[in-house]
C-alpha positions in Angstrom: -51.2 -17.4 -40.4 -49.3 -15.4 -38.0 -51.0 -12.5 -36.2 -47.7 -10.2 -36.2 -44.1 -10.3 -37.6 -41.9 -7.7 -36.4 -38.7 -6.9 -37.8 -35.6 -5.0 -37.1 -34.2 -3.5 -40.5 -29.8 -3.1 -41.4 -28.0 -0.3 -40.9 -27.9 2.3 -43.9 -24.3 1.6 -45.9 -22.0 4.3 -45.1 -18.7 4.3 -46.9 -15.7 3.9 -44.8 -17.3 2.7 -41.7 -15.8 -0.1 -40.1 -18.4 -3.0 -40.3 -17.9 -3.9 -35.8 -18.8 -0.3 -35.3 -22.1 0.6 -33.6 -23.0 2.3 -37.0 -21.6 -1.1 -39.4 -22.8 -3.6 -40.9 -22.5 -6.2 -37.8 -23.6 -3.5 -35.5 -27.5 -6.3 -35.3 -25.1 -9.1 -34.4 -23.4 -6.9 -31.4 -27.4 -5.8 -29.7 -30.1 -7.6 -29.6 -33.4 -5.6 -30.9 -34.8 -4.8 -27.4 -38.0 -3.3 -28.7 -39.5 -5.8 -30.7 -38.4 -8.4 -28.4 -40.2 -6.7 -25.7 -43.2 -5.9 -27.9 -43.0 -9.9 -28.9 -42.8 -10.8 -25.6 -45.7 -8.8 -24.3 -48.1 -9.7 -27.6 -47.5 -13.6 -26.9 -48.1 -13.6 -23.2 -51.7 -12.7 -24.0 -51.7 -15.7 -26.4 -50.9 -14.6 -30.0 -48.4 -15.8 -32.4 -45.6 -13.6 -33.1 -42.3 -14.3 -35.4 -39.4 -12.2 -35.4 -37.5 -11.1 -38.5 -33.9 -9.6 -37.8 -32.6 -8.5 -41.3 -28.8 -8.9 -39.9 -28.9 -12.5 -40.0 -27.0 -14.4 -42.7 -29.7 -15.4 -44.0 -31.2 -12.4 -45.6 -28.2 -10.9 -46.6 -28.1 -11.6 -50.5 -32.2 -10.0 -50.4 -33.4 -7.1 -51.6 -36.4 -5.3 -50.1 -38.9 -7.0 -52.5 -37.3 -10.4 -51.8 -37.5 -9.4 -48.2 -40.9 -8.5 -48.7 -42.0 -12.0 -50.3 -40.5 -13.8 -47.1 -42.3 -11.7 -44.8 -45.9 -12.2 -46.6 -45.4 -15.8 -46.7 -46.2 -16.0 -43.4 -49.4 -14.8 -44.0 -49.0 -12.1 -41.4 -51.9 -9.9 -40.2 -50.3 -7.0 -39.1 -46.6 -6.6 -39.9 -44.3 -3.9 -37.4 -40.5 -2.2 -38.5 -38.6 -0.8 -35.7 -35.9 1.1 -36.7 -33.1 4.3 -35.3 -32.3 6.5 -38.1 -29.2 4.6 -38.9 -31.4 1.8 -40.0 -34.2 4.0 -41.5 -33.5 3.8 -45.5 -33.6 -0.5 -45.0 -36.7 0.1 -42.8 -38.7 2.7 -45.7 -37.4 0.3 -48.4 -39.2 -2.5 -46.6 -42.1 -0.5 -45.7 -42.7 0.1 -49.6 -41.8 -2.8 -51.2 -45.0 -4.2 -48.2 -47.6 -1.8 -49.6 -46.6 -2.8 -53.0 -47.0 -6.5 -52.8 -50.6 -6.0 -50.2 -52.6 -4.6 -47.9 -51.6 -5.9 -44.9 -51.0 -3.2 -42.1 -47.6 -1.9 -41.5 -46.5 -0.6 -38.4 -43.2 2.1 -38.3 -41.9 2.4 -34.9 -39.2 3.0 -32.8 -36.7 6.2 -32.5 -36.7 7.3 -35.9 -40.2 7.4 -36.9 -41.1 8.3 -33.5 -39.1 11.7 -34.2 -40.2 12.2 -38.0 -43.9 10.6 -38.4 -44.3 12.0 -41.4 -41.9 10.7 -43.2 -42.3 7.4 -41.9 -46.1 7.5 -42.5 -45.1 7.7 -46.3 -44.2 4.2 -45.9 -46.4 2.7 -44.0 -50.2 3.0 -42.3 -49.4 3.7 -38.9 -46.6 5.0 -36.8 -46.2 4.3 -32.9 -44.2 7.1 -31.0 -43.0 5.6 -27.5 -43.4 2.5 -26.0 -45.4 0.0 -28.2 -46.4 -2.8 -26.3 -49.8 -1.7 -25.5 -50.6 -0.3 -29.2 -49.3 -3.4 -31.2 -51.3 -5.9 -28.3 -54.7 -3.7 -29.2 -54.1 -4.0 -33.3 -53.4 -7.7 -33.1 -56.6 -7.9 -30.5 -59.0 -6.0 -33.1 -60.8 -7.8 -35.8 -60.6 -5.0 -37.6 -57.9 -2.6 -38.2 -57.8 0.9 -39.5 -55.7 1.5 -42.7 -56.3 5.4 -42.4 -53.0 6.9 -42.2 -52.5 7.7 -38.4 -49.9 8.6 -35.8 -50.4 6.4 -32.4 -49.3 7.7 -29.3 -47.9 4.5 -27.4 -48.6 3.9 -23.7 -46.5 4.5 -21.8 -45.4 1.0 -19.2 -45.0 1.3 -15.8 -42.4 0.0 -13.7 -45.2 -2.4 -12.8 -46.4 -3.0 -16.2 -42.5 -2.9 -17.7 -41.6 -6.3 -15.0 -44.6 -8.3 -16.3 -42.5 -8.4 -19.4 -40.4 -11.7 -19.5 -36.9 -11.0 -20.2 -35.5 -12.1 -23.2 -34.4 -16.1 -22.4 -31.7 -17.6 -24.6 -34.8 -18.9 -27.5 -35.7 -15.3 -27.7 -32.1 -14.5 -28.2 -31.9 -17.1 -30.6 -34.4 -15.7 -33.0 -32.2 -12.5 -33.5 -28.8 -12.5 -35.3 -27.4 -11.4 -31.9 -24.1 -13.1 -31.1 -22.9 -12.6 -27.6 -19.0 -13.7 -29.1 -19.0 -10.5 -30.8 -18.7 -8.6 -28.1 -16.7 -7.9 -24.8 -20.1 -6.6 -22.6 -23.5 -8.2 -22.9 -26.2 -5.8 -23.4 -28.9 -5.0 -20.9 -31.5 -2.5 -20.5 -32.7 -2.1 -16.7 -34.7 1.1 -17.3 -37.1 3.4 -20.0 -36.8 7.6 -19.8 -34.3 9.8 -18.8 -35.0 12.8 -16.7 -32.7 15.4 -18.7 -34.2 16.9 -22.0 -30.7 17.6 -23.7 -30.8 19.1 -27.1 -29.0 16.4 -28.9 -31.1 13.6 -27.8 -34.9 12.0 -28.7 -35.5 13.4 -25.4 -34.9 16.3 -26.3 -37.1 16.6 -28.9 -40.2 15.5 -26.3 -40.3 12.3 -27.8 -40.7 10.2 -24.4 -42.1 11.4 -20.9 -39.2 12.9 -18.7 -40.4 10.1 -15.9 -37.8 7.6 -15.4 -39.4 4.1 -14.8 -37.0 1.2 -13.6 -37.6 -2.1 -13.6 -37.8 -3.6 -10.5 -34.4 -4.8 -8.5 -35.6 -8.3 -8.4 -36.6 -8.8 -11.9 -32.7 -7.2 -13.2 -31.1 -9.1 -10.6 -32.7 -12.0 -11.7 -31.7 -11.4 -15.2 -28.4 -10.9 -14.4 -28.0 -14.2 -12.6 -30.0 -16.1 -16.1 -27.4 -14.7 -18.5 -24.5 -16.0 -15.5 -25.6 -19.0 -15.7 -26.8 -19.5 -19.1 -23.3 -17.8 -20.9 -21.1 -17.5 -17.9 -21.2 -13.6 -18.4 -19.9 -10.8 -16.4 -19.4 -8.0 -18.1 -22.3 -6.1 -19.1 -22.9 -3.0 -21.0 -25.7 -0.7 -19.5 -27.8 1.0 -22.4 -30.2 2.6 -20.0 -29.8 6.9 -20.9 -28.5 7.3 -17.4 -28.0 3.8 -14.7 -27.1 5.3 -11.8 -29.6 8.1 -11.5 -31.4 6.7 -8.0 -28.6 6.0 -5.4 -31.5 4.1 -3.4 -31.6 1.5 -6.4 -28.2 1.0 -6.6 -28.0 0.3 -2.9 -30.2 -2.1 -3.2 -29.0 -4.3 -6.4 -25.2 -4.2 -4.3 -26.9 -5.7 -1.4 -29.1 -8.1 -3.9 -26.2 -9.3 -6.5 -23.7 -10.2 -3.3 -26.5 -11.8 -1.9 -25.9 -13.9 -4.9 -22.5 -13.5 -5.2 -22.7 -12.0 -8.4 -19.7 -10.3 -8.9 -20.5 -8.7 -12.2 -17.8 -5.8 -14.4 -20.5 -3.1 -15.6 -20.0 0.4 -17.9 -22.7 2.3 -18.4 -24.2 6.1 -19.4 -23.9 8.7 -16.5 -24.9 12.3 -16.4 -22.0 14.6 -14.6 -25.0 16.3 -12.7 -25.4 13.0 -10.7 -22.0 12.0 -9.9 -21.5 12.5 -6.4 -18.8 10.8 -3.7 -21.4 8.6 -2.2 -22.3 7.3 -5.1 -19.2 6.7 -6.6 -18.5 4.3 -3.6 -21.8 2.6 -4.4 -20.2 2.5 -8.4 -17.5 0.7 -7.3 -19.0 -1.8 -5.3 -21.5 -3.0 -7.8 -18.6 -3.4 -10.4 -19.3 -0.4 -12.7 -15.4 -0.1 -14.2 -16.3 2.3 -17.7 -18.7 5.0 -17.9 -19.7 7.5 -21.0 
């Protein structure tokens, strides 16, 4: 038995898209699922057994949903969890049926997607977690008893406190994934949860996180740059927080950290044209940041 599996679903096909974009078919070898590799992370530190099941490895190519289905439940799994962004969400409602087909054990929609639209995800599954789910899937796999009644969970939402007790993903968590750091040019990191702009064209805008930006600590990314240094010999990174440079205090202090270390690291990363002043374009080149969008 294994108290949770949590998977990461393909992208939907889309004719004429090339299969190394962000929106193709190797788009789950180019990131690695953050979210249910945080939510694993979190779930085994308090001593329960978690497997992961990335749906863009090799592997599971040839399956269909019911095929996918029959792998997952034999595992024996007591609570099964489907992250998914809406480019991934017909694979992930697929999934989510061919489940409640085959048994009753609990599935769990999360992520952007069915964080946005509930209701449609709750028509494929028992429960959908809006936010962070760390907290929510930890007190499911805790309870002896879970309830099947169709519900929408609002997840807690991590402190910066709460976000750096979270172990980084090491190289075995990596591993797990069909994440190959040879398909891209800029290893993905994440250093931060929220954005404090509510634009119209984003989740944010539609209210679906708190406003609060909550970093993780200087020392724990600095750390984590220095593991993926020495455990790839990387230096370029891609930034996937909403926007990195939003505190110039922060950024002050991971310059004077990463030389410290002499980390000399080539970053891009999201910026807001709000923020971008001349101070803090010196600080931008010092810590390496070459590419923004």
């Amino acid at each position: 038995m294994v108290d949770l599996i949590l998977v990461r679903t393909v992208n939907n096909p889309i004719p004429g898209v090339k299969k190394n974009s962000d929106s193709g078919s190797y788009a789950g070898c180019r990131i690695p699922p953050f979210g249910i590799l945080n939510i694993a992370n979190f779930v085994r530190m308090k001593g329960y057994s978690v497997k992961l099941v990335d749906l863009s490895k090799k592997c599971y190519a040839s399956l269909t949903s019911d095929g996918i289905a029959d792998h997952i439940l034999s595992h024996n799994p007591r609570i099964i969890g489907i992250s998914y962004m809406t480019c991934q969400s017909m694979s992930a409602m697929s999934l989510g049926d061919a489940l409640m087909r085959k048994s009753n054990v609990p599935v769990v929609h999360g992520g952007v997607h069915s964080s946005v639209l509930p209701e449609e995800a709750l028509k494929h599954g028992h429960v959908v977690v809006q936010g962070d789910g760390e907290q929510c899937m930890l007190e499911m796999v805790a309870s002896k008893e879970i309830d099947l009644t169709n519900k929408i969970v609002q997840g807690k939402t991590l402190s910066s406190e709460e976000m750096d007790s979270i172990p980084f993903p090491k190289k075995d968590d990596y591993d797990e994934t069909a994440f190959d750091p040879s398909l891209t040019p800029h290893f993905p990191i994440i250093t931060s949860r929220g954005c404090p702009y509510r634009c119209v064209f984003c989740k944010d805008g539609y209210g679906l996180r708190s406003s609060k930006v909550r970093y993780h600590s200087v020392d724990y990314i600095v750390e984590y740059f220095d593991y993926l240094y020495r455990t790839y010999g990387i230096r370029d990174f891609g930034i996937m927080d909403d926007i990195f440079v939003s505190s110039v205090a922060r950024m002050e202090e991971m310059v004077v950290k990463l030389e410290k270390r002499n980390l000399k690291l080539k970053l891009q990363c999201n910026v807001h044209a709000n923020i971008i002043k001349p101070d803090l374009l010196k600080i931008m080149q010092r810590i390496g940041i070459q590419w923004t969008f």
